[in-house]
C-alpha positions in Angstrom: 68.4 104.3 158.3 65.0 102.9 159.4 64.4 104.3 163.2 61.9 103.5 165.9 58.8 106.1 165.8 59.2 109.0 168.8 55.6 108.0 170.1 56.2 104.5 171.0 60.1 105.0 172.1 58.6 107.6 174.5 56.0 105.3 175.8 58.7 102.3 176.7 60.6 104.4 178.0 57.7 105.2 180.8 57.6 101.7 181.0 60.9 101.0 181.9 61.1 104.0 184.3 58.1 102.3 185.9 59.5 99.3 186.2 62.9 100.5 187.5 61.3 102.3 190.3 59.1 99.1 191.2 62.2 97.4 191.0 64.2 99.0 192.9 62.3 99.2 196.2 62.0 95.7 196.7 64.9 94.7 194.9 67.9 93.0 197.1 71.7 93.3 195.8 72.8 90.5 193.7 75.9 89.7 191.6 75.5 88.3 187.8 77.8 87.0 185.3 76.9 87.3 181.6 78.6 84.2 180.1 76.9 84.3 176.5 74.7 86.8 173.9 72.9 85.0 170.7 70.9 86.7 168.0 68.5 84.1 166.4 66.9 85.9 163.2 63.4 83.8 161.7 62.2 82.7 159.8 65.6 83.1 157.6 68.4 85.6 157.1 67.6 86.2 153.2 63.8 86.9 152.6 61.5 88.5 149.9 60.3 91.9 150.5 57.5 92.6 152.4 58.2 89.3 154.7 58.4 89.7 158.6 60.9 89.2 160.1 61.9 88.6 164.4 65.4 88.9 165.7 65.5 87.3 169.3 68.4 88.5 171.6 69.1 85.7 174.5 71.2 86.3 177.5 73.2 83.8 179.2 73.2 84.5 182.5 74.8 83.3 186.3 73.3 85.5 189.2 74.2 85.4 193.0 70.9 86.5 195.0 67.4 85.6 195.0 66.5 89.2 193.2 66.4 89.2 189.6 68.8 91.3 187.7 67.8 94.8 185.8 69.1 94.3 182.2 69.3 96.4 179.4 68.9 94.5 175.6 70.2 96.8 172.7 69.8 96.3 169.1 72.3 97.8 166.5 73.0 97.7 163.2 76.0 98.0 160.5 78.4 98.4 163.5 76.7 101.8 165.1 76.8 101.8 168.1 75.8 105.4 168.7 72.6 104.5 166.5 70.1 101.5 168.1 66.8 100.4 166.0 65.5 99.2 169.4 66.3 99.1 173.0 64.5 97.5 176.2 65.0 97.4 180.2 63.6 94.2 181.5 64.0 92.3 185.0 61.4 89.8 184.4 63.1 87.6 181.0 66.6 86.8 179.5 65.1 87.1 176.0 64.4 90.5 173.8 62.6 90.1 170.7 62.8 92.8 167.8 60.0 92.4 164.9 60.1 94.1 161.6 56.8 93.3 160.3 57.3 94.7 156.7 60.6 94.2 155.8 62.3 96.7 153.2 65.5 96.9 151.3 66.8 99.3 153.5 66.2 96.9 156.5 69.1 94.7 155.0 72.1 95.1 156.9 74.4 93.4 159.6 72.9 93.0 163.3 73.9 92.6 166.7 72.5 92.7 170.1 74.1 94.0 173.2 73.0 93.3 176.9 74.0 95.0 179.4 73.9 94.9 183.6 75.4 98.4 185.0 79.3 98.3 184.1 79.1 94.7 182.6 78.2 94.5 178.8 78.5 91.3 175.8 77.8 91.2 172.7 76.3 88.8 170.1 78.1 87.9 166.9 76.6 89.9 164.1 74.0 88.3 161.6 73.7 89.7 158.2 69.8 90.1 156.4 69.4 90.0 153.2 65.4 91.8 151.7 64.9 90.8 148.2 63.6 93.0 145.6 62.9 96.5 145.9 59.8 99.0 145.0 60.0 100.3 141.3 59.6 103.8 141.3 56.9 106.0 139.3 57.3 109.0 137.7 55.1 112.1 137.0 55.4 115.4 135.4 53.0 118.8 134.9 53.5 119.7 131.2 54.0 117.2 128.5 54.9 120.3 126.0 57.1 123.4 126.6 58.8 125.7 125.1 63.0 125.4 125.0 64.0 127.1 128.2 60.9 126.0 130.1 60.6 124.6 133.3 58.9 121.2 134.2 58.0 120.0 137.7 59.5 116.1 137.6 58.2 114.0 140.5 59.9 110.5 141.7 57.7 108.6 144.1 59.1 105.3 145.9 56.7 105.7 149.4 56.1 102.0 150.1 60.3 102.1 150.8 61.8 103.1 154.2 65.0 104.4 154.9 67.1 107.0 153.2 67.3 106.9 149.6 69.2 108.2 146.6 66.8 109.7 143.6 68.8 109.7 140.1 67.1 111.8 137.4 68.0 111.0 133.6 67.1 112.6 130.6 67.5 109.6 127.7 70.2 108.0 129.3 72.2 111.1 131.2 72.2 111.8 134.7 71.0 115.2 135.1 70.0 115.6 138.7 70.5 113.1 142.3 68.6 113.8 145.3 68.7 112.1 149.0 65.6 112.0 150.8 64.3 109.2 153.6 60.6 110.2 152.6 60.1 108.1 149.7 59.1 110.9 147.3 61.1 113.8 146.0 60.6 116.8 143.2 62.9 118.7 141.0 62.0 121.3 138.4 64.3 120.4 135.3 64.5 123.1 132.6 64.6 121.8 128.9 67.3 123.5 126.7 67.3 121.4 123.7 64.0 121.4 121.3 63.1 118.3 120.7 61.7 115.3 122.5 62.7 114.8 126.0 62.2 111.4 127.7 62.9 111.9 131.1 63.3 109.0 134.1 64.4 108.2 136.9 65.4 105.6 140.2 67.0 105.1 143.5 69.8 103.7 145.5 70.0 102.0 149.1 73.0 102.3 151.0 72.7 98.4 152.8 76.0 98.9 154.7 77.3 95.9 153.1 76.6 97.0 149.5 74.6 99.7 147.5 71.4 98.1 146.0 69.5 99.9 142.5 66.2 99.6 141.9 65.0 99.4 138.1 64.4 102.3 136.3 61.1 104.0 136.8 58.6 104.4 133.7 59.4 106.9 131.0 57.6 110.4 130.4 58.2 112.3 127.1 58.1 115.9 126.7 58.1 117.8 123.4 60.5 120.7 123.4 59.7 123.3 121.2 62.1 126.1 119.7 61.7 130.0 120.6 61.8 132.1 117.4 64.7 134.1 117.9 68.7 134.5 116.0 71.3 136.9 117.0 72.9 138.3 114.2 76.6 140.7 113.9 78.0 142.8 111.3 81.2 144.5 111.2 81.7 147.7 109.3 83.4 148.5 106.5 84.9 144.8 106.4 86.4 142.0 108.9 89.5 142.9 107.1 91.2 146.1 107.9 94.4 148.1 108.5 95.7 149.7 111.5 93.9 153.3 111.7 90.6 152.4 110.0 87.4 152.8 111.9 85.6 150.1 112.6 81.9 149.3 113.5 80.4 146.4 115.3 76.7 145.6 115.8 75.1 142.9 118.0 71.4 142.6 117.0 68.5 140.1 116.8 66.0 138.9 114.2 62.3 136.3 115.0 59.4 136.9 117.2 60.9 136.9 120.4 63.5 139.6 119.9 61.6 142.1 121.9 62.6 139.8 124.8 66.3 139.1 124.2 69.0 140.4 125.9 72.1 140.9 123.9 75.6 141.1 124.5 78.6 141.7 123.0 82.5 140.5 123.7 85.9 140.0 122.3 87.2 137.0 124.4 87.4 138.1 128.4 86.5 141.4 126.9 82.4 142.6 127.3 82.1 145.2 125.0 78.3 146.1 125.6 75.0 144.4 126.3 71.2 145.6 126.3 68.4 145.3 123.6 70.7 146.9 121.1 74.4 146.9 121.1 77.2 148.3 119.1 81.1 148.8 119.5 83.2 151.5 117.5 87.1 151.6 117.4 90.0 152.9 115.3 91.9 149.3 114.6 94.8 148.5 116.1 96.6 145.1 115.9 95.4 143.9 119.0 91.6 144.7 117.9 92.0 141.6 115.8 90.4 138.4 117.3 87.0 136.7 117.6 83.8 138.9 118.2 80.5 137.4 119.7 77.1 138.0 120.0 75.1 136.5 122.4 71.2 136.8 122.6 69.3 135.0 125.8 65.4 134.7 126.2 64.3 132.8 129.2 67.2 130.4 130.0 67.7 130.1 126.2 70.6 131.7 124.8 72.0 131.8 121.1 75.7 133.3 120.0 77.2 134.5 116.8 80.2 134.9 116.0 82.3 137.6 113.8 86.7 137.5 113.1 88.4 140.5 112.9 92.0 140.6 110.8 94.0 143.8 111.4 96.7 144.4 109.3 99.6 146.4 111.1 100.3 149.7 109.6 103.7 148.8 110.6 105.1 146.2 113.2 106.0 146.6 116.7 109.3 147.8 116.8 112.8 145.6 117.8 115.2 147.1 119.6 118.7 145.6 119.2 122.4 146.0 120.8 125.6 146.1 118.6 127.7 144.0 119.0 126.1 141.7 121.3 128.7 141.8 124.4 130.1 145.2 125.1 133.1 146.4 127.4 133.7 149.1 129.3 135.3 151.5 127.1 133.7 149.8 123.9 131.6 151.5 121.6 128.3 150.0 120.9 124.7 151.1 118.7 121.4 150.8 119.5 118.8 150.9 116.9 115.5 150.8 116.6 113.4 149.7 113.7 110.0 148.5 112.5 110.1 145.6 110.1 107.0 145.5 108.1 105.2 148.7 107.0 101.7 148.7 105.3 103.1 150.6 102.2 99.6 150.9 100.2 98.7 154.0 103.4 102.1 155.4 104.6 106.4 155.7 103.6 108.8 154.8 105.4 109.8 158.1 106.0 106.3 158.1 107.8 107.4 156.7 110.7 109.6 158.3 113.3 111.4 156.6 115.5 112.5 157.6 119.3 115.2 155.8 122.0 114.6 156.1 125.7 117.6 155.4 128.5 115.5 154.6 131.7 112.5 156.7 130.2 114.4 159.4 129.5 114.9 160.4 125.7 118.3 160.3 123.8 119.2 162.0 120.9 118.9 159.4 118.1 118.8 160.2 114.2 116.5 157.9 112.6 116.4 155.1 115.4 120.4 154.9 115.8 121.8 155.8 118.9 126.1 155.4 119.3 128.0 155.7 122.7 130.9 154.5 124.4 130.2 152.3 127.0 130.7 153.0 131.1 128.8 153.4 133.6 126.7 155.3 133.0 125.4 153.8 130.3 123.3 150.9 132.2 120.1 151.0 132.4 117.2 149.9 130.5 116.3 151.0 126.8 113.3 151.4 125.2 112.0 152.7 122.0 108.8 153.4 120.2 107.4 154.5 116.6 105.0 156.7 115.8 102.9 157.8 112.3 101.0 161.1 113.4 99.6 161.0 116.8 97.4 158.4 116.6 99.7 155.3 116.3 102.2 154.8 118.9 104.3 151.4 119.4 106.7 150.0 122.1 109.6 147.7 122.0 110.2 145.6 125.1 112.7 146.4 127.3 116.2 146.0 126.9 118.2 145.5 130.5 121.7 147.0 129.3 125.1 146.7 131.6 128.6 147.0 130.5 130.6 144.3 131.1 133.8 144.7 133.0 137.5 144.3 131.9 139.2 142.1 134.2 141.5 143.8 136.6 144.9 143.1 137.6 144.8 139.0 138.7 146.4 138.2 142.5 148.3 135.3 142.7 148.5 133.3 145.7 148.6 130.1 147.6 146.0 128.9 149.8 147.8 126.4 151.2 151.3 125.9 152.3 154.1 125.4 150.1 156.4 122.6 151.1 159.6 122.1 149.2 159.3 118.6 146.6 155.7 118.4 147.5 153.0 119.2 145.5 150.9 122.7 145.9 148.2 124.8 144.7 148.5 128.4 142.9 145.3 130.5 143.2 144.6 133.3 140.7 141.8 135.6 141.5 140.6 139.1 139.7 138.7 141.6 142.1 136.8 142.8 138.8 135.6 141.6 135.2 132.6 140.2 133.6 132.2 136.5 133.4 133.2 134.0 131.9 137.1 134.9 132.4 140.3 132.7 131.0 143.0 132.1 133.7 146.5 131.2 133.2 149.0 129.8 135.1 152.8 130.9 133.6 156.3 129.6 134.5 159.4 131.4 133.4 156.4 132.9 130.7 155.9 129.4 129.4 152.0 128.4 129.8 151.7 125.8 132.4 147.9 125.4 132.4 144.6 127.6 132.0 141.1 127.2 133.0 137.4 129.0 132.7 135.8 131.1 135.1 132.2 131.6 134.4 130.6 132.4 138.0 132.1 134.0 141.1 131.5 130.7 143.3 133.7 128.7 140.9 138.0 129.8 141.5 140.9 129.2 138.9 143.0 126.4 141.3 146.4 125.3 139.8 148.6 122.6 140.5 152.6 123.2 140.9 155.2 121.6 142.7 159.3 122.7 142.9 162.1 121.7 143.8 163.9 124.8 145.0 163.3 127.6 147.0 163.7 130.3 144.4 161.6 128.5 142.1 158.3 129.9 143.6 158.9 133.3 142.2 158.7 131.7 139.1 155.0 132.2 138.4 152.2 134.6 137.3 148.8 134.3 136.6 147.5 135.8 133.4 143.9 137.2 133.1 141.4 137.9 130.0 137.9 138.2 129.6 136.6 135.6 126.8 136.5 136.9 123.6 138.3 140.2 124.0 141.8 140.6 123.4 142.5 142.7 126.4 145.3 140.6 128.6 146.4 141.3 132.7 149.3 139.7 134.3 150.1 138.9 137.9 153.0 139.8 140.1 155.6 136.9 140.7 154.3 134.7 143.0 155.7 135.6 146.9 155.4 132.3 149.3 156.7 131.0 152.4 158.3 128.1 151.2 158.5 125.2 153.9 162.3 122.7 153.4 161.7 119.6 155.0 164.5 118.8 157.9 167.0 116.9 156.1 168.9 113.7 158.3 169.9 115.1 161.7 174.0 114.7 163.0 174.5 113.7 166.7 177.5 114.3 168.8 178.3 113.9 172.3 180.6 116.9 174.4 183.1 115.3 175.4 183.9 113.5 172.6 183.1 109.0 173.1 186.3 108.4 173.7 186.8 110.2 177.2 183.4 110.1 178.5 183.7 109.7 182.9 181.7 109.9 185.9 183.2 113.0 187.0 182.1 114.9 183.6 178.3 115.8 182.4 177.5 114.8 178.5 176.2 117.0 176.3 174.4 115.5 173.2 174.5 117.7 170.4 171.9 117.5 167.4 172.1 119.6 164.1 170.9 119.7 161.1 172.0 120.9 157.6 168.5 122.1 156.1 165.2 122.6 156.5 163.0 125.5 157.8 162.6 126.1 161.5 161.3 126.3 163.9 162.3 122.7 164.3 161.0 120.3 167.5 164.4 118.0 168.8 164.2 114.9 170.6 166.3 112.9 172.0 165.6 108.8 173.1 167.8 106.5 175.0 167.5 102.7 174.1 164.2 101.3 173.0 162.5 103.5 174.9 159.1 104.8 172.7 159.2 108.2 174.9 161.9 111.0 174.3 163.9 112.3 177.4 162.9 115.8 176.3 161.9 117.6 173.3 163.0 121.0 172.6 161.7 123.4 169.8 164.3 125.7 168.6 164.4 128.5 165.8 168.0 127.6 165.0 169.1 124.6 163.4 170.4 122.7 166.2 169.5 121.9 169.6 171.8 120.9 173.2 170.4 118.0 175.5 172.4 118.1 179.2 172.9 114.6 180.7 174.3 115.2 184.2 176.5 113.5 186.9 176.1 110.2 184.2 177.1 106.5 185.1 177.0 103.0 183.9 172.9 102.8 183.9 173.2 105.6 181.7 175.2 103.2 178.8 173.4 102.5 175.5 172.6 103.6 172.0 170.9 107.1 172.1 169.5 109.4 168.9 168.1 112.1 168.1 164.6 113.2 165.8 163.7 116.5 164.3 160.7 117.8 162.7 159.5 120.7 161.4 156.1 122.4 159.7 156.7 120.0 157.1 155.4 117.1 158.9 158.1 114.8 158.0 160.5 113.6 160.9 164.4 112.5 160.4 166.1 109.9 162.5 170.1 110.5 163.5 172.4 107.2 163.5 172.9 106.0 167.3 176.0 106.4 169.0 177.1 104.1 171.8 177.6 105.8 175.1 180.1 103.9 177.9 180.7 105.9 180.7 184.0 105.6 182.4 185.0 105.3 186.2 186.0 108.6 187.5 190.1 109.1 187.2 190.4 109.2 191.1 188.7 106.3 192.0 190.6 104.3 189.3 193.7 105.5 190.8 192.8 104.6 194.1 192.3 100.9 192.8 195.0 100.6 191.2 197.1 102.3 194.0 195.5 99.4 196.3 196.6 97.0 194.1 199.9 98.0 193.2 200.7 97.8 197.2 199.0 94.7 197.7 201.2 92.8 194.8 204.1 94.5 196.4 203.8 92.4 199.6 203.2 89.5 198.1 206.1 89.4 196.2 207.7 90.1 199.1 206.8 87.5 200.5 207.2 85.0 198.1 211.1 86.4 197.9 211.2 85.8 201.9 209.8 82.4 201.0 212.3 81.6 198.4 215.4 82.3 200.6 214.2 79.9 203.3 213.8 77.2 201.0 217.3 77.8 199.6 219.0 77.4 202.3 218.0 73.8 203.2 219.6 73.3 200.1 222.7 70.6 200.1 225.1 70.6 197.2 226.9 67.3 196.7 229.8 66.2 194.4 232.9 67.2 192.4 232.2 67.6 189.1 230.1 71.0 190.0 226.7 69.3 189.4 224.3 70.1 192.3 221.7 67.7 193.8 218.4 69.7 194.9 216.5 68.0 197.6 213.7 66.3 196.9 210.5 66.3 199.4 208.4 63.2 199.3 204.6 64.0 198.5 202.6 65.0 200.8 199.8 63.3 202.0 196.7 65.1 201.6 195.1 66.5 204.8 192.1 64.0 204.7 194.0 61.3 204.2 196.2 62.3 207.5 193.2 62.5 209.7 193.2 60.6 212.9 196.4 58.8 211.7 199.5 58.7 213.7 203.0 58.2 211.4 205.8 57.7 213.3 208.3 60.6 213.5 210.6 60.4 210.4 214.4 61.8 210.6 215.5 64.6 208.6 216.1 63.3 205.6 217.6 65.2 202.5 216.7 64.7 198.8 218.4 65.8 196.1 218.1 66.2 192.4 221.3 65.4 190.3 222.1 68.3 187.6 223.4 66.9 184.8 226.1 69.2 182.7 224.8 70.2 179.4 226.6 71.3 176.2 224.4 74.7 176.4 224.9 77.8 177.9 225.5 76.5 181.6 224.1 80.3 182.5 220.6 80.0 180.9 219.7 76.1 182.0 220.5 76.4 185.6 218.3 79.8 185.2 215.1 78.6 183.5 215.0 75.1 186.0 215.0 77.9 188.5 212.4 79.5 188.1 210.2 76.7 186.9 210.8 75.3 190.4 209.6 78.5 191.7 206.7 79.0 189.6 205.8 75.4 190.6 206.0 76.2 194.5 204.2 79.0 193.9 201.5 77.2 192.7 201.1 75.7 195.9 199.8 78.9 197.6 196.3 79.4 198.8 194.1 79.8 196.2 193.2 83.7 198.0 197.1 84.6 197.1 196.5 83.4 193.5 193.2 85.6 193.1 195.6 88.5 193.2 196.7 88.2 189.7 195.0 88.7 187.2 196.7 85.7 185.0 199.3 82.6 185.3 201.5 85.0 182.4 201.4 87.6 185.3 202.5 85.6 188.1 205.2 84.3 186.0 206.7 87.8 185.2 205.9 88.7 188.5 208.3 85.8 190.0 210.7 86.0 187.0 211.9 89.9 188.1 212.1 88.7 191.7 214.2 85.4 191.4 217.5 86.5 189.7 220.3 84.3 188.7 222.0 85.1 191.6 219.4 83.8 194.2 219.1 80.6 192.3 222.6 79.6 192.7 222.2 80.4 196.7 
């Protein structure tokens, strides 16, 4: 980015300090408002290279004071504002100019000025310039002919642009080199590999801020390339074909004028095998000698490579190692043998090659590469083997990890759960030993209920049952087998709690309904027939939701006390019972009417056994008065009864004076019937007594109970004999 020379920022900024201290000692204290900031660019915001071009920064301002105000105009561009192109301290103008008087690409950008008055700061909207067309660059070289691996000075010159630029090198049309520089001119030395011509060029970049401009491609310089007389060369000895044992000879040389200057070398892949003026590699073959040799000869920066294959063909194979049979058991017996597959039979036998078995490196007496045992413990480990011809050939198998698998042991059958008689439940079966994958069985009565696979300890053999008895659970076993072996284990009967649901509770009251008083306590008793305790008992009274007390009991029934009970204690009560089961049981209600106490009946009815006593007492007194202002009349035995007039009704006598009457006598004429002249006589009796009884005072009537009542009461006092009185 284009910045301000040191010699004339250091010489405004004398000026400034200058003026500041002028300033300042006449200078009288003054408030100002910076309302507006506006960068003006002329002539134009686009112009041609070369052009001059003035930004103007103008500041609005509103001052209090006759004083004018110390401001500071800023100039930035692209949005750094850690970076100005030009800055000034002025009291004296509220306009800044900044001229570029030969514009550049690199002067193309985004602008904005800032002004600033102590704290206070604005700034301008930013204005974008455009500089048209850049400088082409020029190239220039020392040599115009080398030798391949020579090194030529390449110069890019682009000094009449400012700024920090970005120098591309090509060689025809590939990059081979990029360079940043704010100089304008910049060197590489480029070394030339390829013999040939070599047209070499180059360019630049401008980072604008807005964009990357590229200026056109320089002129083009051609250098002739030409080749150093040198060729590596490799020969392997007695062939490139071989067999394992052979010697073999390998020489890395080089042939042309320069060899006295190469420096050879000579490798098998990763592998360096030598290097110097003269190299050469000597090996008895083996099968991993085979592969791709090289040789590589360098002079200067130029290097050449040959290259060479090796085939070596195995005087006999790596040997295999191999288990029989594939899965062994403790106890089984099993073979290990060791053999080579291919043999070079043009050089050695079979016979030629002796074989040898290791057990955790240590060496077990085989007989021609088989080795038999019976498998256990000790046993596991890992197994090896080589073959050998003479001494000088020795080959490995790879390793063989060996472990006896395990029988399965004895299963245990279980449940995790709880068992609850009817309900469904889960039968777990579970060996403490064998090798995976293991069959499980679940057996009833030895019939085969169901069977799953095992294959890793996380996973467990989960059955479902259910029954319907107690004894039932003893029913099952679990059977147990390794896959694929015939060996079987079975299980001990299954042993269980086994959980009966409470079956419908019986409730019964001591004493029995029938003779339930004040003067006795009640005793609700609830039982049941079956289920497994403990068992919780409550009792409830009515609707009520909440029990009158809960008791939890081991045996199968369960006592609830109601003392000193009366009539608010009458209702329906019942009983529930649970157990571990979860499921609760409901008795039928029974109705519960308590009685009054025996003595305070007897009392009652004592009182009103006396109390009927003198009433009909007094209605016999009553009786005999009225018969005897009876008058009989006449010859022919039939009687005349009196008969009273009615009675005026006590309202209707109020404040009325009747004369005094005379005693005057009715009677009623009885009138012989053909009937029984006993019975007639009897039953008009005591109809006329029942009807002048009905004349009492309504709190004599309350005494009995009913009009049926009165009349037997009357009937067993008025006899026969009276009547005729």
């Amino acid at each position: 980015m284009w910045t301000m020379p040191r010699s004339r920022l250091l010489r405004r900024r004398c000026l400034f300090l200058l003026a500041a201290l002028s300033i300042t000692c006449t200078r009288v204290e003054s408030v100002i408002y910076i309302k507006n900031v506006i960068l003006q660019v002329s002539p134009a915001s686009t112009v041609e290279r070369g052009s001059e071009l003035t930004l103007t920064c103008n500041a609005d301002v509103v001052q209090s004071g006759s004083s004018s105000p110390l401001l500071k105009f800023t100039f930035f561009k692209d949005f750094d504002n850690h970076n100005s192109v030009h800055m000034l301290y002025t009291n004296t103008s509220y306009e800044v100019k900044y001229t570029i008087n030969k514009a550049r690409a690199s002067h193309s950008g985004t602008y904005k000025c800032e002004v600033m008055d102590d704290n206070k700061h604005k700034d301008s909207s930013p204005q974008t310039i455009i500089i048209k067309g850049q400088q082409t660059p020029v190239l220039s070289m020392d040599k115009k002919s080398v030798y391949e691996g020579d090194t030529v000075k390449i110069t890019c010159d682009a000094g009449d642009e400012g700024g920090e630029l970005t120098f591309i090198f090509k060689e025809g049309s590939r990059e081979i080199h990029r360079q940043k520089d704010d100089t304008g001119k910049v060197q590489w030395n480029h070394s030339l590999t390829s013999v040939g011509m070599a047209d070499l060029s180059c360019l630049y970049l401008i980072n604008t801020g807005s964009e990357i401009l590229k200026s056109n491609l320089s002129n083009t310089v051609s250098v002739i390339v030409k080749g150093l007389d040198f060729t590596p060369t490799i020969t392997v000895l007695p062939s490139t074909q071989v067999i394992e044992g052979d010697s073999v000879h390998i020489r890395c040389g080089v042939e042309g004028g320069s060899r006295t200057s190469a420096d050879l070398s000579l490798s098998e892949g990763r592998r360096l095998l030598g290097m110097g003026n003269y190299t050469e590699y000597k090996v008895n073959a083996k099968a991993t000698d085979a592969g791709k040799y090289e040789c590589s000869a360098r002079v200067k920066t130029v290097e050449k490579s040959v290259y060479a294959n090796l085939t070596v063909k195995e005087l006999f194979s790596t040997p295999v190692l191999t288990i029989t049979p594939t899965e062994v058991f403790e106890r089984q017996r099993f073979t290990l043998a060791c053999k080579s597959s291919n043999i070079a039979l043009e050089k050695i036998r079979h016979e030629d090659v002796k074989y040898s078995i290791y057990r955790n490196n240590q060496t077990l007496s085989s007989v021609n590469g088989i080795y038999e045992t019976i498998a256990q413990t000790e046993t596991n480990g890992k197994y090896t083997c080589s073959a050998q011809v003479n001494t000088t050939i020795i080959k490995w198998s790879q390793p063989i990890i060996f472990t006896a698998k395990v029988l399965v042991s004895k299963p245990i059958i279980s449940v995790p759960g709880e068992v609850i008689l009817g309900r469904p439940f889960q039968i777990q079966c579970y060996s403490q030993k064998g090798s995976f994958p293991i069959v499980y069985k679940l057996k009833r009565n030895n019939v085969i209920l169901s069977q799953t696979r095992v294959s890793k300890p996380t996973e467990k053999a989960i059955f479902n049952a259910s029954i319907v008895s107690e004894g039932e659970i003893h029913q099952f076993r679990c059977e147990a087998q390794n896959e694929n072996t015939e060996t079987v284990q079975m299980s001990d009967k299954l042993y269980s709690l086994v959980t009966v649901p409470v079956g419908k509770p019986y409730l019964m009251t001591l004493p029995v309904l029938h003779d339930i008083s004040e003067d006795h306590n009640i005793t609700f008793v609830c039982s049941v027939q079956t289920g497994t305790p403990p068992f919780t008992f409550q009792w409830y009274h009515g609707e009520s939701q909440y029990p009158l007390t809960t008791n939890v009991e081991m045996k199968n029934y369960s006592k609830y006390t109601l003392s000193s009970p009366t009539s608010i204690h009458d209702g329906n009560y019942y009983c529930k019972v649970s157990n571990s089961a979860g499921k609760e049981e409901v008795s039928d209600q029974i109705v519960i009417t308590v009685n009054m106490a025996r003595w305070k009946m007897g009392l009652i009815i004592g009182a009103c056994l006396l109390f009927v006593s003198m009433l009909i007492l007094a209605l016999a007194l009553l009786i005999r008065y009225r018969a005897k202002r009876v008058k009989v009349n006449g010859s022919n035995g039939a009687g005349i009864w009196s008969v009273r007039p009615p009675v005026l009704d006590s309202s209707e006598a109020v404040d009325v004076e009747e004369p005094e009457e005379p005693n005057v006598e009715y009677t009623e004429v009885l009138h012989p019937q053909t009937a029984n002249p006993a019975e007639v006589p009897l039953k008009k009796g005591t109809d006329t007594v029942y009807s002048e009884v009905q004349s009492l005072s309504p709190e004599l009537m309350l005494q009995y109970t009913s009009i049926s009542q009165l009349k037997s009461s009357v009937w067993t006092e008025v006899t026969p004999e009276r009547m005729r009185c």
